[in-house]
C-alpha positions in Angstrom: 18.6 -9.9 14.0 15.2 -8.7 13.8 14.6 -4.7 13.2 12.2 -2.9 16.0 11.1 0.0 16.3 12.9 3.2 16.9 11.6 5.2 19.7 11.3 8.7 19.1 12.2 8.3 15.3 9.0 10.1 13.6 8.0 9.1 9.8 8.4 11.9 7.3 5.4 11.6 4.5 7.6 13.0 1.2 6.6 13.3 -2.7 8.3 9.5 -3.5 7.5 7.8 0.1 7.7 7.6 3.7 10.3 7.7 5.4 10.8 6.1 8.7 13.6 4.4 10.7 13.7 0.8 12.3 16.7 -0.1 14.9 19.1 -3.3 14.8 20.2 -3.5 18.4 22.0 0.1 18.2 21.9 0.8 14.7 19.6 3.1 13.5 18.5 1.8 10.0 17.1 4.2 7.6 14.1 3.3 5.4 11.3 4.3 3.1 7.8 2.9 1.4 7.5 4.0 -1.8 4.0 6.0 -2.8 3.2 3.4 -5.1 3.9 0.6 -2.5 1.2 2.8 -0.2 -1.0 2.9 -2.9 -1.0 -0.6 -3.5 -2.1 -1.2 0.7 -4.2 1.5 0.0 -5.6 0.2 -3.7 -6.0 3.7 -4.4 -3.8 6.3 -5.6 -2.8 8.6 -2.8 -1.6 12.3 -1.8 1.1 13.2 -0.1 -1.0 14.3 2.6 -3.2 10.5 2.6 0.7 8.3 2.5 1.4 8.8 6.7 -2.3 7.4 7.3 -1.8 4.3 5.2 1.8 3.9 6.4 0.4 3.4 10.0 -2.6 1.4 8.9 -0.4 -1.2 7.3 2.5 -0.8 9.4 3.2 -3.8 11.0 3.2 -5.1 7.3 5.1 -2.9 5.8 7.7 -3.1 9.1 7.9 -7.1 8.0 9.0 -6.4 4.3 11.6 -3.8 5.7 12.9 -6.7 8.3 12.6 -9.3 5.3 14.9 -7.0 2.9 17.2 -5.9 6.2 17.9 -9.2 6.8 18.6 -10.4 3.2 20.9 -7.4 3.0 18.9 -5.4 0.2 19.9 -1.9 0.9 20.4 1.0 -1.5 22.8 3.8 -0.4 22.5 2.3 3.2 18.5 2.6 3.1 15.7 -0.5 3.0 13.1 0.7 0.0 9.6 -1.4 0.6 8.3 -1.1 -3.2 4.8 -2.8 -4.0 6.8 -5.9 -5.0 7.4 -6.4 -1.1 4.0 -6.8 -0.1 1.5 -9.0 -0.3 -0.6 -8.3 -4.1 -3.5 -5.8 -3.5 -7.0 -7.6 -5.6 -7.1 -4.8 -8.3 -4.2 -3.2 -9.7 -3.9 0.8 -9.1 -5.5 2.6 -11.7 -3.7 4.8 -14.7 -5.4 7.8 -14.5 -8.0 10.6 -12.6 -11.2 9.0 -14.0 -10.6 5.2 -13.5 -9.4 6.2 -9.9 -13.2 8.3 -9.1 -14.7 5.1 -10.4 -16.3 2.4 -7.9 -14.1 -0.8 -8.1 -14.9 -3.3 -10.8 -16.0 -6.2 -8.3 -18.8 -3.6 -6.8 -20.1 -2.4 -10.5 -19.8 -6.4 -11.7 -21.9 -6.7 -9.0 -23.8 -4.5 -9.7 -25.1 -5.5 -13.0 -25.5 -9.0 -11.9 -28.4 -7.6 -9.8 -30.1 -5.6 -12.2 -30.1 -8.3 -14.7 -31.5 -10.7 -12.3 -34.2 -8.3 -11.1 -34.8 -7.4 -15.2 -35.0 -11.2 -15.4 -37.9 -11.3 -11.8 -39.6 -8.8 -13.5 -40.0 -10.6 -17.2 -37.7 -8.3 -19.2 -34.9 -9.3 -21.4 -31.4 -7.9 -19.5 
């Protein structure tokens, strides 16, 4: 039976997730996206504060993966968990620390460079 949407049932942006709840027919069920999960949708490392915009941007997705596990029967302590696994791969993996994070993503600096060097190479100097 496919989950929908519980009226009136609120998500609750915490430290390891969001919570949120999905209903089968009368059953509430209970479930949470982890941060990194978020991040992953988000390909950026994220804030408490940042998880309950990304939760609704990527809802509908992240509503599937809960449905897909529901179904499936993958509970923990009666509650669906949506980890990065569930969703679809994100193009860059998340990065490890502060710096790599500020940085602009590798496609845009590759890019970048390919410019330079071809203008270096319009203008008759060695890239």
């Amino acid at each position: 039976m496919p989950l929908t949407r519980g009226r009136g049932f609120r998500p609750l942006a915490q430290g390891e997730g969001v919570y949120f709840a999905l209903v089968d027919r009368t059953r509430i069920v209970r479930c949470i996206v982890t941060r990194d999960a978020l991040g992953q949708l988000a390909n950026r490392p994220l804030t408490i504060a940042h998880q309950e915009s990304v939760f609704w941007t990527h809802y509908d997705e992240i509503e599937s993966a809960a449905g897909r596990k529901y179904d499936a029967g993958e509970k923990t302590y009666g509650m669906v968990t949506v980890a990065p696994a569930d969703l679809a791969q994100s193009a860059e993996p998340l990065p490890t620390n502060v710096n790599d994070a500020l940085a602009p993503p590798r496609a845009l600096t590759a890019g970048i460079a390919r410019i330079v060097s071809a203008l270096g190479r319009a203008r008759g100097r060695p890239s």
